[in-house]
N, CA, C and O atoms as CSV, one atom per row, in Angstrom:
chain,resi,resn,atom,element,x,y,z
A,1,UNK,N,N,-24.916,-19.856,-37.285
A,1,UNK,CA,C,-25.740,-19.183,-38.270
A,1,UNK,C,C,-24.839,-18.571,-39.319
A,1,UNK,O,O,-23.636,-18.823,-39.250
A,2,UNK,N,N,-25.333,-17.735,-40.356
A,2,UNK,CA,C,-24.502,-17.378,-40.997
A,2,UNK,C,C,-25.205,-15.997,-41.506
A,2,UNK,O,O,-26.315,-15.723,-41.048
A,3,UNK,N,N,-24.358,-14.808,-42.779
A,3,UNK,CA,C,-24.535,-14.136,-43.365
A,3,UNK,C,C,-25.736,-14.259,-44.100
A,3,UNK,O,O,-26.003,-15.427,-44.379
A,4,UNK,N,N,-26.590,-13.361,-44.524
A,4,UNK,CA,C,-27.669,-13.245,-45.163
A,4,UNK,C,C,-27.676,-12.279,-46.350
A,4,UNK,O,O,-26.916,-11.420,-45.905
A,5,UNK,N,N,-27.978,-11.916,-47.383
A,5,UNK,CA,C,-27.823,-10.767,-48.286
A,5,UNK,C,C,-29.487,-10.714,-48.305
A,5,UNK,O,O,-30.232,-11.690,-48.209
A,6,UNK,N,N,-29.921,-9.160,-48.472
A,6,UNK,CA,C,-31.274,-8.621,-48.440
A,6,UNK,C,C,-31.345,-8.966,-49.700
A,6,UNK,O,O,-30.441,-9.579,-50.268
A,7,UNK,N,N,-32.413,-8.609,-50.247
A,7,UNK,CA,C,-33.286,-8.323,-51.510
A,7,UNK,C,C,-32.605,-6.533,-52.110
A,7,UNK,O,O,-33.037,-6.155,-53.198
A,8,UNK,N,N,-31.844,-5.817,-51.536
A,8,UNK,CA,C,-31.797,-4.512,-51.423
A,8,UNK,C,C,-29.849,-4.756,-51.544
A,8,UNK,O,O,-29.041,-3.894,-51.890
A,9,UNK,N,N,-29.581,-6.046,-51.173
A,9,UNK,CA,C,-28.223,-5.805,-51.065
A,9,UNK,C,C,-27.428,-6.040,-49.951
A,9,UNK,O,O,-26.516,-6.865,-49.899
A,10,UNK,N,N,-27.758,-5.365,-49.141
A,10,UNK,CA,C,-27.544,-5.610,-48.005
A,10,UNK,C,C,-26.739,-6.938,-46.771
A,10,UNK,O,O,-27.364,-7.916,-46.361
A,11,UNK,N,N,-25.910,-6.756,-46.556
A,11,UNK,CA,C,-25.540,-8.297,-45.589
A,11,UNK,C,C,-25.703,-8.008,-44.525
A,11,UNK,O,O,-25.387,-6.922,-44.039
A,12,UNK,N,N,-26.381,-9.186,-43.789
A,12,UNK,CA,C,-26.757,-9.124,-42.102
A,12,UNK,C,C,-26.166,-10.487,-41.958
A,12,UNK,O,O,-26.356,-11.530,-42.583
A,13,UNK,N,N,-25.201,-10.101,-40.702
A,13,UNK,CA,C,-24.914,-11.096,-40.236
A,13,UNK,C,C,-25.619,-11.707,-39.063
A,13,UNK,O,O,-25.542,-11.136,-37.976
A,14,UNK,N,N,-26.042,-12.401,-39.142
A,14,UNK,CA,C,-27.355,-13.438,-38.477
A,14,UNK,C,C,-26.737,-13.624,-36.799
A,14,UNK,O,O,-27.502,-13.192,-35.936
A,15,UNK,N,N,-25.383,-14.248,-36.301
A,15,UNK,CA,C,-25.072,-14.620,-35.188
A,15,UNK,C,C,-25.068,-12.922,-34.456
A,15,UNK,O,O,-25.290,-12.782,-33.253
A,16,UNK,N,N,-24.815,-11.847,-35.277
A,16,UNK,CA,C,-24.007,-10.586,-33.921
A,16,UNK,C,C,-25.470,-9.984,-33.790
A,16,UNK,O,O,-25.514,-8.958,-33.111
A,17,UNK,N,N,-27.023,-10.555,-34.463
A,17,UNK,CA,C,-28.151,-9.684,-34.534
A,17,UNK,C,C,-29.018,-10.523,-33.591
A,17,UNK,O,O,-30.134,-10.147,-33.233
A,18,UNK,N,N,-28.256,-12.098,-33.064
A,18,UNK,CA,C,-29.018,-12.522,-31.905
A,18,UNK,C,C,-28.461,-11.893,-30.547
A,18,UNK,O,O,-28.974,-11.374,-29.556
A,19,UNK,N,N,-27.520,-12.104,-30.858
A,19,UNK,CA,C,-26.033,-11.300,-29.657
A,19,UNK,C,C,-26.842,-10.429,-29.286
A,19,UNK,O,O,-27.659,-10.720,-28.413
A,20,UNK,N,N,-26.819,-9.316,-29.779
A,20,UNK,CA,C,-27.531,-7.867,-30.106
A,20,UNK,C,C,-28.722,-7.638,-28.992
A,20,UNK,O,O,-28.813,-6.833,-28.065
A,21,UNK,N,N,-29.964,-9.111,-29.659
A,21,UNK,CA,C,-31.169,-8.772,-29.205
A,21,UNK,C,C,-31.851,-9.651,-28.065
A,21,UNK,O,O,-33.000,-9.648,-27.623
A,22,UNK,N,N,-29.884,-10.966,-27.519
A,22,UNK,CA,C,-30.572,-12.156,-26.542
A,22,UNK,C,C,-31.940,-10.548,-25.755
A,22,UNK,O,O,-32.988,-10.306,-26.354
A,23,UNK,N,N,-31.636,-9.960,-24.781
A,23,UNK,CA,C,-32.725,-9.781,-23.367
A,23,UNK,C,C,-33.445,-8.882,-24.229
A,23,UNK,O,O,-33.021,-7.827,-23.759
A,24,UNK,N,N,-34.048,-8.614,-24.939
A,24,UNK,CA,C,-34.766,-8.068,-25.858
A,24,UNK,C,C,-36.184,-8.887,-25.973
A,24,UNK,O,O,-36.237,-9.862,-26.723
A,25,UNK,N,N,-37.430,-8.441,-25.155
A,25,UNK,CA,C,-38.638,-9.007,-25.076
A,25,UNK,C,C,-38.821,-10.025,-25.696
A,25,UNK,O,O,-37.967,-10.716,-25.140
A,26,UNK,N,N,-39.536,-11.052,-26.854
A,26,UNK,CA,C,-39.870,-11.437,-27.718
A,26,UNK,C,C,-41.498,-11.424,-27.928
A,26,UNK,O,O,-42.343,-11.631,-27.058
A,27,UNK,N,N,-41.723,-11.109,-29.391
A,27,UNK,CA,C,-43.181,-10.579,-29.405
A,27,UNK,C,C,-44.072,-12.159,-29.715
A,27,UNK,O,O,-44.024,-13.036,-30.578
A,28,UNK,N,N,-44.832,-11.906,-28.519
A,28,UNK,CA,C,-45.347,-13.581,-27.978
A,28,UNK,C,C,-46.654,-13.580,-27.160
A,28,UNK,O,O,-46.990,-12.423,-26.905
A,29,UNK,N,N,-47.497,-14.509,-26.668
A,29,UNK,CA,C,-48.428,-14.190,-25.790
A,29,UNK,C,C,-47.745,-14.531,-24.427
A,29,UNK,O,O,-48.387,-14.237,-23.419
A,30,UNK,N,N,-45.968,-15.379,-24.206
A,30,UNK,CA,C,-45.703,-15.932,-23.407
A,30,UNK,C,C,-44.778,-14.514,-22.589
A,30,UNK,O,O,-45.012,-13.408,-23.077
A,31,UNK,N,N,-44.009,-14.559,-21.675
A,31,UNK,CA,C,-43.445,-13.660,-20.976
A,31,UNK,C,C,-41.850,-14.110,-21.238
A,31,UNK,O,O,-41.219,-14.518,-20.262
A,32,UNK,N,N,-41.068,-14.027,-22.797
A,32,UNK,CA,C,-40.125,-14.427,-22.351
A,32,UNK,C,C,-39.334,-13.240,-23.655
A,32,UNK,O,O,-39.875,-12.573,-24.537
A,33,UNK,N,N,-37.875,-13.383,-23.263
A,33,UNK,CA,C,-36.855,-13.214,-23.765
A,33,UNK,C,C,-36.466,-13.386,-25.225
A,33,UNK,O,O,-36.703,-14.531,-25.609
A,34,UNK,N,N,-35.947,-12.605,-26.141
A,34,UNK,CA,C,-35.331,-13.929,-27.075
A,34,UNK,C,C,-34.448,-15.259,-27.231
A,34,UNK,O,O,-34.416,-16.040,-28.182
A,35,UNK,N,N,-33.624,-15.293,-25.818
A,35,UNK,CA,C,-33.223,-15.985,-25.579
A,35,UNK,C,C,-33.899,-17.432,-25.120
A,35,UNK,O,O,-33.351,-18.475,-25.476
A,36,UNK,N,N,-35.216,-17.461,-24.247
A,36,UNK,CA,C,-35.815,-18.193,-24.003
A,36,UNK,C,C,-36.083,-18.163,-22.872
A,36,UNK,O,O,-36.799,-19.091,-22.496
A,37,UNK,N,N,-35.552,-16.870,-21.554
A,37,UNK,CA,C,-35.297,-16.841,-20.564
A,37,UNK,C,C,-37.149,-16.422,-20.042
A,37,UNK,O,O,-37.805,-15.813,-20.887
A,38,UNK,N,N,-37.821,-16.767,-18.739
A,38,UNK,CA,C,-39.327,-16.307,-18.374
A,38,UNK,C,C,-38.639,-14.843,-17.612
A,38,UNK,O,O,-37.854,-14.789,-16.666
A,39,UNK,N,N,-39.146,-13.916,-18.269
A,39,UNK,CA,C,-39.403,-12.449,-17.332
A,39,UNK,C,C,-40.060,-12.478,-17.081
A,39,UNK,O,O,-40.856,-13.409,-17.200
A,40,UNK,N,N,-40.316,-10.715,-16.144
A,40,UNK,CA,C,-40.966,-10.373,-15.594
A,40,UNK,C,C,-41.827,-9.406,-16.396
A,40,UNK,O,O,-41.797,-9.687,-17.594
A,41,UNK,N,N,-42.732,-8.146,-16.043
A,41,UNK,CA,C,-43.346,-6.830,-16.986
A,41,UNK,C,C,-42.348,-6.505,-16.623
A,41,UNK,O,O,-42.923,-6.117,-15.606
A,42,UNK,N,N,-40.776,-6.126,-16.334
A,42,UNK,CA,C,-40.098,-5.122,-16.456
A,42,UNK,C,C,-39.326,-5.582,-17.779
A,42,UNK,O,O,-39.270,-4.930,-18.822
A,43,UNK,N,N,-38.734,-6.849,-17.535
A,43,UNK,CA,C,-37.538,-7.129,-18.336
A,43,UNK,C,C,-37.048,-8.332,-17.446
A,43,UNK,O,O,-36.895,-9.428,-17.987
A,44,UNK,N,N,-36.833,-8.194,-16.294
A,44,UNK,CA,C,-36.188,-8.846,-15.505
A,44,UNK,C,C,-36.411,-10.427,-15.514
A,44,UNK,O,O,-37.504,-10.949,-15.292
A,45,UNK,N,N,-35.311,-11.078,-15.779
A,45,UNK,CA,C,-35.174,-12.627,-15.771
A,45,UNK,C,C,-35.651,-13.183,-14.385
A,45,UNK,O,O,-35.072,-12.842,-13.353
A,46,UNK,N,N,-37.140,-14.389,-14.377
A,46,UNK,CA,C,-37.452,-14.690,-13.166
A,46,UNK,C,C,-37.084,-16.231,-13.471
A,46,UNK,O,O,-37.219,-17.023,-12.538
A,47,UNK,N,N,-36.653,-16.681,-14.653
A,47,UNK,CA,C,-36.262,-18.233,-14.510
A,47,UNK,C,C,-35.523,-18.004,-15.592
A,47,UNK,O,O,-36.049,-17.180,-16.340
A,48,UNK,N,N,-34.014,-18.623,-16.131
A,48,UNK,CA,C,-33.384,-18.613,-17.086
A,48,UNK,C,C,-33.509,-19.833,-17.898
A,48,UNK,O,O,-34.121,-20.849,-17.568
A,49,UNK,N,N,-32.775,-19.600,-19.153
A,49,UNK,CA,C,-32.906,-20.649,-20.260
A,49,UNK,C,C,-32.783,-22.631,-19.285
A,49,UNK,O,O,-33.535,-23.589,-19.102
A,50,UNK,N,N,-31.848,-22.375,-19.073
A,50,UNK,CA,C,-31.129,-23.400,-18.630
A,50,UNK,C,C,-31.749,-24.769,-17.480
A,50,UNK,O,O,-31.687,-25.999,-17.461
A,51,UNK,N,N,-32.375,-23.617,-16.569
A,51,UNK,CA,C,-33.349,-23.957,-15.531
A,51,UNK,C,C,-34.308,-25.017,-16.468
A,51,UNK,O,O,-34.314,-26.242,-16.584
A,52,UNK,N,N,-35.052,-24.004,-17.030
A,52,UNK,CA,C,-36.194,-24.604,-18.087
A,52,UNK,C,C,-35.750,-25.924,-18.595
A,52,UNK,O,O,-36.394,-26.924,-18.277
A,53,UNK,N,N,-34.650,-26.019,-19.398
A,53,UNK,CA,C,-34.099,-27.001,-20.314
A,53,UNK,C,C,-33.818,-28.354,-19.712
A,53,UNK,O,O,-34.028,-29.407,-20.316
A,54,UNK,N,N,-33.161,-28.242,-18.060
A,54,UNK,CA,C,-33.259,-29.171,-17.217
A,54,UNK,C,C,-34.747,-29.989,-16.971
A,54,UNK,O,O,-35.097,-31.131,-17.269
A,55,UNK,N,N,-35.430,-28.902,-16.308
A,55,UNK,CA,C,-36.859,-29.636,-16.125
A,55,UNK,C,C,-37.692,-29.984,-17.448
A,55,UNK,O,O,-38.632,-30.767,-17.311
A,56,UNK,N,N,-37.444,-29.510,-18.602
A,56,UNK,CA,C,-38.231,-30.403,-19.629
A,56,UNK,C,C,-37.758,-31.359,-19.675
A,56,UNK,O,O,-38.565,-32.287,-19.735
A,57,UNK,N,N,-35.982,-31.836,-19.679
A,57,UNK,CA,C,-35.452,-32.774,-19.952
A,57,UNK,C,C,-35.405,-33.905,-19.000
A,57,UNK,O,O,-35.053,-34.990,-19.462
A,58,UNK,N,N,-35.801,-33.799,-17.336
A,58,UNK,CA,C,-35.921,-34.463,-16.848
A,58,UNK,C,C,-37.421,-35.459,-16.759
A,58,UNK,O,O,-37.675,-36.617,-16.427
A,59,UNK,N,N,-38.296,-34.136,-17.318
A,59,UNK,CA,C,-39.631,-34.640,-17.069
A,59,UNK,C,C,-39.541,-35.211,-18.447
A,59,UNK,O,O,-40.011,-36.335,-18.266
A,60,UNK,N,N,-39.297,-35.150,-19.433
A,60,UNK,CA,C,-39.486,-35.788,-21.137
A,60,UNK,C,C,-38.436,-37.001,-21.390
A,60,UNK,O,O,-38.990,-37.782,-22.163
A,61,UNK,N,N,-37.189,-37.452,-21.060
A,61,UNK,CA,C,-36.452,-37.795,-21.054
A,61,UNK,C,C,-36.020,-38.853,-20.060
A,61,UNK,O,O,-35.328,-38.307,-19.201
A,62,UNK,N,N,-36.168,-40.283,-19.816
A,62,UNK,CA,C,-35.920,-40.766,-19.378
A,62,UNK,C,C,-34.414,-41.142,-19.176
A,62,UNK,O,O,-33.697,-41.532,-20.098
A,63,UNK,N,N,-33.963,-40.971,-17.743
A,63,UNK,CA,C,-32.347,-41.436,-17.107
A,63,UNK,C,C,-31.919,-39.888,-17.534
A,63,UNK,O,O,-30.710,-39.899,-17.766
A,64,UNK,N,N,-32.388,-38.774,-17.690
A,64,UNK,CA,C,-31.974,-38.000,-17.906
A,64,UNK,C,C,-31.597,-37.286,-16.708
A,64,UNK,O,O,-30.375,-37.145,-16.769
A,65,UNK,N,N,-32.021,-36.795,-15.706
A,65,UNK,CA,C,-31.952,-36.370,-14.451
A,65,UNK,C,C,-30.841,-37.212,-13.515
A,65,UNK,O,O,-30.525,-36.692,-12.445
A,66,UNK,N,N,-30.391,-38.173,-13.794
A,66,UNK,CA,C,-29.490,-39.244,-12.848
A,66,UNK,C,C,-28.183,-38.959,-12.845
A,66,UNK,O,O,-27.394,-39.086,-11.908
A,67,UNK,N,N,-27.945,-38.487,-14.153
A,67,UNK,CA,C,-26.434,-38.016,-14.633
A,67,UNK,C,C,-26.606,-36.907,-15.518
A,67,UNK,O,O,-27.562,-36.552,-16.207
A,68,UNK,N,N,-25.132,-36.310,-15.291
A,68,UNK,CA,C,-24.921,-34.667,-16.030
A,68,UNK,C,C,-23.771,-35.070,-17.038
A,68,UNK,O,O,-22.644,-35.565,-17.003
A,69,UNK,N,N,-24.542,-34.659,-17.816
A,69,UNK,CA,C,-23.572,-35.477,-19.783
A,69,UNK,C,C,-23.419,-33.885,-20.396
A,69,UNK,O,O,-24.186,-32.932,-20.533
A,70,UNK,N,N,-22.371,-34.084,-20.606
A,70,UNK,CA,C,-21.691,-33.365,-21.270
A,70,UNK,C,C,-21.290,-33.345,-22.671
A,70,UNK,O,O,-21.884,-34.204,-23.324
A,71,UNK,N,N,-20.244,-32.440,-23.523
A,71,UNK,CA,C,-19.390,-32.713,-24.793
A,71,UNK,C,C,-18.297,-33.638,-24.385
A,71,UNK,O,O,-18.230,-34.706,-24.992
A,72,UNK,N,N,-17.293,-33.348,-23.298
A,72,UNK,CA,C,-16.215,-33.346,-23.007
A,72,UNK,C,C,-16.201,-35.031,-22.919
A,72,UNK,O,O,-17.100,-35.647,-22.347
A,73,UNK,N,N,-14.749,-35.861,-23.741
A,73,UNK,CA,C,-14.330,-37.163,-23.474
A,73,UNK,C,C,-15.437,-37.939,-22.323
A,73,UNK,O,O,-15.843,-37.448,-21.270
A,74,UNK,N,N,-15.618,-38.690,-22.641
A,74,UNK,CA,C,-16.544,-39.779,-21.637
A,74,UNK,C,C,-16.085,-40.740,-20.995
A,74,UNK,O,O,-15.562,-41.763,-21.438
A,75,UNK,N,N,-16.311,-40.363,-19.685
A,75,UNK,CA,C,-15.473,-41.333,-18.489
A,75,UNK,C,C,-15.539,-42.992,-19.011
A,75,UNK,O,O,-16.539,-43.278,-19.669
A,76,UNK,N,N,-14.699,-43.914,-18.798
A,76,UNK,CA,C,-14.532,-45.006,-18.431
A,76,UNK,C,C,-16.277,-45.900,-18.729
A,76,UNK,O,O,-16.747,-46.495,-19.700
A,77,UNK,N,N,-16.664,-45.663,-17.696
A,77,UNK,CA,C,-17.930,-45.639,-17.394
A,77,UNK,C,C,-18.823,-45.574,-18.759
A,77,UNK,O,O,-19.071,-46.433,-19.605
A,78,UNK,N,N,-19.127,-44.483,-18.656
A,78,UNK,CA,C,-19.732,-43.952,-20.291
A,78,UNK,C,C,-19.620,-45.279,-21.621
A,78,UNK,O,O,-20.396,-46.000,-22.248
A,79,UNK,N,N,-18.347,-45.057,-21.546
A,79,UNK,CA,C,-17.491,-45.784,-23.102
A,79,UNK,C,C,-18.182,-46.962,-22.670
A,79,UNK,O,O,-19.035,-47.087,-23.548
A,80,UNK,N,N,-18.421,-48.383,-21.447
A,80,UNK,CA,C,-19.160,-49.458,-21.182
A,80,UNK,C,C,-19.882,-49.280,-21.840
A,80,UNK,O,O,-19.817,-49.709,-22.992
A,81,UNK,N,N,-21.008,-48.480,-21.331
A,81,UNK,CA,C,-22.567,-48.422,-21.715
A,81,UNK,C,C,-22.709,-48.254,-23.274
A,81,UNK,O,O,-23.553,-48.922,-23.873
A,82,UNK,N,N,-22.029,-47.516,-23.826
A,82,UNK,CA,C,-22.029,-47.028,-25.367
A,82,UNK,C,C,-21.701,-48.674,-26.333
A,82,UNK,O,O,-22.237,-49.123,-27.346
A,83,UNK,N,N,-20.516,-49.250,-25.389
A,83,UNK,CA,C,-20.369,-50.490,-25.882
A,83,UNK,C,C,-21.398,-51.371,-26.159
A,83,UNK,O,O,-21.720,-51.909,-27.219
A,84,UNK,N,N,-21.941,-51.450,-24.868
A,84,UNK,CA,C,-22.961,-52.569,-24.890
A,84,UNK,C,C,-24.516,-52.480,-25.872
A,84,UNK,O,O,-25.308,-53.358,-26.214
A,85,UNK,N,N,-24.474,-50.726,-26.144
A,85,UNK,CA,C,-26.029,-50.668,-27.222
A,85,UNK,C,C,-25.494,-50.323,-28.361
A,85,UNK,O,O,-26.039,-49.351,-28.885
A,86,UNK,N,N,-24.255,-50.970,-29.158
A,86,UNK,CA,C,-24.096,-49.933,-30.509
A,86,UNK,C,C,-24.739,-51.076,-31.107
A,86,UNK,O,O,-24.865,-52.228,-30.694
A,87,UNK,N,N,-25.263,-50.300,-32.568
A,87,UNK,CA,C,-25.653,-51.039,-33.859
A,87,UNK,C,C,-26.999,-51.053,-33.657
A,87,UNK,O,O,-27.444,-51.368,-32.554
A,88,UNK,N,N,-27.717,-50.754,-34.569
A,88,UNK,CA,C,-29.510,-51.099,-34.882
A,88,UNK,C,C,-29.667,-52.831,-34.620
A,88,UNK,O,O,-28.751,-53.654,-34.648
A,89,UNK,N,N,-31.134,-53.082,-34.361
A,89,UNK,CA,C,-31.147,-54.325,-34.114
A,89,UNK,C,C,-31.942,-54.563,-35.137
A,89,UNK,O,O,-32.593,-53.685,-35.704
A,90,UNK,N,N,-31.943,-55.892,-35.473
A,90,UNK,CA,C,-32.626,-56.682,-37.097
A,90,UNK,C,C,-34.010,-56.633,-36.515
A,90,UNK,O,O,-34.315,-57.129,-35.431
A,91,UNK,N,N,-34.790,-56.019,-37.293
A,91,UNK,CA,C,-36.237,-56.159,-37.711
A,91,UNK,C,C,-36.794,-57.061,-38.068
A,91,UNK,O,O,-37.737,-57.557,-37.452
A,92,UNK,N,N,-36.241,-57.572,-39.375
A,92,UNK,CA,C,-36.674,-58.324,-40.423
A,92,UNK,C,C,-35.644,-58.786,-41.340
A,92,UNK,O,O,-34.676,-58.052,-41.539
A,93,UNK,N,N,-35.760,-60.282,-42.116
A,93,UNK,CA,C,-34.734,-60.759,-42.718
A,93,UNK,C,C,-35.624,-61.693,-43.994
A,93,UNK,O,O,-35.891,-62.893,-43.926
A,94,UNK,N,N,-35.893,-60.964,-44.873
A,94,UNK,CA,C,-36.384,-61.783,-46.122
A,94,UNK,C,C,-35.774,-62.234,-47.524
A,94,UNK,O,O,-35.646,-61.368,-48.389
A,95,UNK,N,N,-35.391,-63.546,-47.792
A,95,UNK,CA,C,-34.835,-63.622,-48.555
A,95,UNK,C,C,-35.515,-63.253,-50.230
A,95,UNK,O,O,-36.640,-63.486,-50.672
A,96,UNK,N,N,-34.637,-62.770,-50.710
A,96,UNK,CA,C,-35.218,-61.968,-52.595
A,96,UNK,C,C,-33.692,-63.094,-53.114
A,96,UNK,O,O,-32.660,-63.492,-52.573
A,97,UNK,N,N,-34.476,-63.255,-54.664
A,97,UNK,CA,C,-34.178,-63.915,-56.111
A,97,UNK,C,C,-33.245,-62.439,-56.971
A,97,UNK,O,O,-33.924,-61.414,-57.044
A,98,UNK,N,N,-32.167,-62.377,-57.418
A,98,UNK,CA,C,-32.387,-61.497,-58.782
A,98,UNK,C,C,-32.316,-62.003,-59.836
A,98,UNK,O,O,-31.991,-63.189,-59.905
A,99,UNK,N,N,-32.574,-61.322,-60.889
A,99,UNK,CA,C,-32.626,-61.694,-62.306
A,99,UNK,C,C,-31.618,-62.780,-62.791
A,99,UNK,O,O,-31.858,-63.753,-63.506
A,100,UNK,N,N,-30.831,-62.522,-62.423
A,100,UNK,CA,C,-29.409,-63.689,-62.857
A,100,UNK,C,C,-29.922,-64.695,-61.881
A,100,UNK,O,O,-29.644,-65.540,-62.732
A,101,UNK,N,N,-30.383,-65.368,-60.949
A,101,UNK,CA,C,-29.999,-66.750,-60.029
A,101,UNK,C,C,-29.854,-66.081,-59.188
A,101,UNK,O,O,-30.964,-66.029,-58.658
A,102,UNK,N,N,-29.174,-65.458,-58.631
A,102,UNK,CA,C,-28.626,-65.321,-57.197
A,102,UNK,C,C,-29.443,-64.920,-56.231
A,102,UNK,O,O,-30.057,-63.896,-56.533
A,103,UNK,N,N,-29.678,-65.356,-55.165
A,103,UNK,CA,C,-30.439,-65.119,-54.024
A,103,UNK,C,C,-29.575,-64.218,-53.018
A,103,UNK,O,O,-28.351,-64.302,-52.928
A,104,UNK,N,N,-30.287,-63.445,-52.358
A,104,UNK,CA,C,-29.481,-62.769,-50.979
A,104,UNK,C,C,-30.498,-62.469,-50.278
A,104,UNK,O,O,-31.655,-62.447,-50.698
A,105,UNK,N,N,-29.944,-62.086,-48.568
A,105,UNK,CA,C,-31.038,-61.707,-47.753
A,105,UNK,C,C,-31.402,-60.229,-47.367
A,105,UNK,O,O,-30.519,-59.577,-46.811
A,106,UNK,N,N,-32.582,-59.654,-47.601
A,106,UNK,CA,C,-32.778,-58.511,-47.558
A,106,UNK,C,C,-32.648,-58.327,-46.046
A,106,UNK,O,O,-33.409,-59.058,-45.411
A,107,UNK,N,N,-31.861,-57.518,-45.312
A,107,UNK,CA,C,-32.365,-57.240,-43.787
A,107,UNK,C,C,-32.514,-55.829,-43.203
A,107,UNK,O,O,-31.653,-54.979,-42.977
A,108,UNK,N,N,-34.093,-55.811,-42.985
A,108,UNK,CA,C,-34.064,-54.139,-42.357
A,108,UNK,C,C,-34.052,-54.093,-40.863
A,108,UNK,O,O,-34.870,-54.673,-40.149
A,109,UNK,N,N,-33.117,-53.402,-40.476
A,109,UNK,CA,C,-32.693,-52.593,-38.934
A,109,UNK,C,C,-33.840,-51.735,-38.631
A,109,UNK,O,O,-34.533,-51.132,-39.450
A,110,UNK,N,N,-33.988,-51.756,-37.019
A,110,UNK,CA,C,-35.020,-51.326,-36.390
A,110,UNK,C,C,-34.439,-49.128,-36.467
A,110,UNK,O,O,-35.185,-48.354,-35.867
A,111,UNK,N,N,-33.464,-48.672,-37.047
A,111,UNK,CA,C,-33.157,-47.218,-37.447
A,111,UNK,C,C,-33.528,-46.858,-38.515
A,111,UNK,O,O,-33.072,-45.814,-38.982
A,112,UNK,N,N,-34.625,-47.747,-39.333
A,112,UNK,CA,C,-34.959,-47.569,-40.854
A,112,UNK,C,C,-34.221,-48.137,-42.015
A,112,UNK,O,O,-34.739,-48.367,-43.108
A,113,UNK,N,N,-32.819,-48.376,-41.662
A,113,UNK,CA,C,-31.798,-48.993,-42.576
A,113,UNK,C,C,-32.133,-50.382,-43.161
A,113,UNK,O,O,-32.906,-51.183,-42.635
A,114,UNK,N,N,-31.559,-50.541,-44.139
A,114,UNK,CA,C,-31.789,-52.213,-45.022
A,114,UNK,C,C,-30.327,-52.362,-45.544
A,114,UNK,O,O,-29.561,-51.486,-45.946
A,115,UNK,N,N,-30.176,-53.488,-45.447
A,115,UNK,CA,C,-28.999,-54.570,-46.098
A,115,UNK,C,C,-29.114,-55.490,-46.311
A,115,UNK,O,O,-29.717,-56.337,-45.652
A,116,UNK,N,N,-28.211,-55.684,-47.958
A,116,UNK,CA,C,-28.406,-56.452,-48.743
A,116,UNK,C,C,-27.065,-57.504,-48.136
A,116,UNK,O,O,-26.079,-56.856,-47.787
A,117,UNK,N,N,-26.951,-59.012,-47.988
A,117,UNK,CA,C,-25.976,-59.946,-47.457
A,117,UNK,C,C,-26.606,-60.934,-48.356
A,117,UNK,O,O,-27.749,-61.376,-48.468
A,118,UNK,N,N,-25.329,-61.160,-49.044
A,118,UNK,CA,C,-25.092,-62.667,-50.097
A,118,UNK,C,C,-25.596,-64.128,-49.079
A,118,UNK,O,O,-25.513,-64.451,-47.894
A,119,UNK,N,N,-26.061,-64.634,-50.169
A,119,UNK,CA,C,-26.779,-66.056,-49.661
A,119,UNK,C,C,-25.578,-66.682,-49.463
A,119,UNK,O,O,-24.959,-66.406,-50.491
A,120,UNK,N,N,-24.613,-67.595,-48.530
A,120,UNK,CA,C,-23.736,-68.071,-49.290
A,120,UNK,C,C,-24.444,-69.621,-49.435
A,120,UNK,O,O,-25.407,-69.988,-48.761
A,121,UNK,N,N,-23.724,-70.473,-50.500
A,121,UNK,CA,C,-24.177,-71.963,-49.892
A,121,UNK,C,C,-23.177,-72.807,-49.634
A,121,UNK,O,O,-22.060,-72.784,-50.152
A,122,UNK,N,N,-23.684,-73.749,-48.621
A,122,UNK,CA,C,-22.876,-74.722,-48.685
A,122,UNK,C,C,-22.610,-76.149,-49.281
A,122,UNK,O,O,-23.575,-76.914,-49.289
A,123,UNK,N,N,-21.266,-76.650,-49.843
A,123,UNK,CA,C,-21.387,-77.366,-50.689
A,123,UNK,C,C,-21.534,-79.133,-49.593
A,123,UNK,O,O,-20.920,-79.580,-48.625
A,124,UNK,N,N,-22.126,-79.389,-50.041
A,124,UNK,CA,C,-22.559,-81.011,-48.826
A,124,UNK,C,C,-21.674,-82.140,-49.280
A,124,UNK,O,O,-21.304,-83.076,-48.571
A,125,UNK,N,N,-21.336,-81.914,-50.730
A,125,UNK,CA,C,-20.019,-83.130,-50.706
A,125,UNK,C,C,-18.598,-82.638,-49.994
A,125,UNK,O,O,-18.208,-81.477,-50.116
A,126,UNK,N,N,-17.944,-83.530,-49.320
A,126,UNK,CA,C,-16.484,-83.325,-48.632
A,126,UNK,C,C,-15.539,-83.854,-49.946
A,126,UNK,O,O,-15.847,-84.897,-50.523
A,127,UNK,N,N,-14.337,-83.028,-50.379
A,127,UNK,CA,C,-13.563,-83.545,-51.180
A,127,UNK,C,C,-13.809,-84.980,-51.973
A,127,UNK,O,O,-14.198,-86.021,-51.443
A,128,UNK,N,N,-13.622,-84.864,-52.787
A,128,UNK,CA,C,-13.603,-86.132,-53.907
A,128,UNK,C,C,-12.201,-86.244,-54.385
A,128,UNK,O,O,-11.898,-87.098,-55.218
């Protein structure tokens, strides 16, 4: 997060005013924290952030629950799998005219992306 300046002048720095207020109720109809943690009517943490974040992610998230992924370098293992799905896959491939002659093939990727690739041709006589 960062610094904020009021209307009045003022700078609040945004990260030391969550710091400040993580176990600090949040005004909600739900029973939780600002952090995200479920209390109790006292205050008291009866399930933490983390807990939660697991079980949405296992129940929303498929292959998510099987393995524990991290930031840190990716085993051996990992780097395979990453190999085998990189790159968007072709959607669609329609060839377009431009103004000058030249033809190329429009191709849009299933990530929203499009590329433009020169027609090439080939010439059918062999040396003369």
């Amino acid at each position: 997060m960062k610094s904020v300046k009021t209307a009045r002048g003022r700078v609040i720095d945004m990260n030391a005013l969550v710091k400040q207020n993580e176990t600090t109720r949040a005004v909600s109809n739900y029973n939780l924290n600002a952090r995200g943690d479920i209390i109790d009517n006292r205050g008291n943490i009866e399930i933490p952030k983390e807990k939660i974040q697991k079980e949405f992610y296992k129940n929303n998230v498929p292959g998510s629950d099987t393995k524990e992924l991290g930031i840190k370098d990716p085993t051996p293992e990992d780097t395979q799998e990453v190999q085998l799905d990189q790159g968007p896959k072709e959607i669609s491939r329609a060839e377009r005219a431009r103004a000058d002659g030249t033809t190329y093939f429009e191709i849009e990727y299933d990530d929203g992306s499009m590329e433009q690739v020169e027609k090439t041709t080939k010439n059918k006589s062999k040396g003369k």
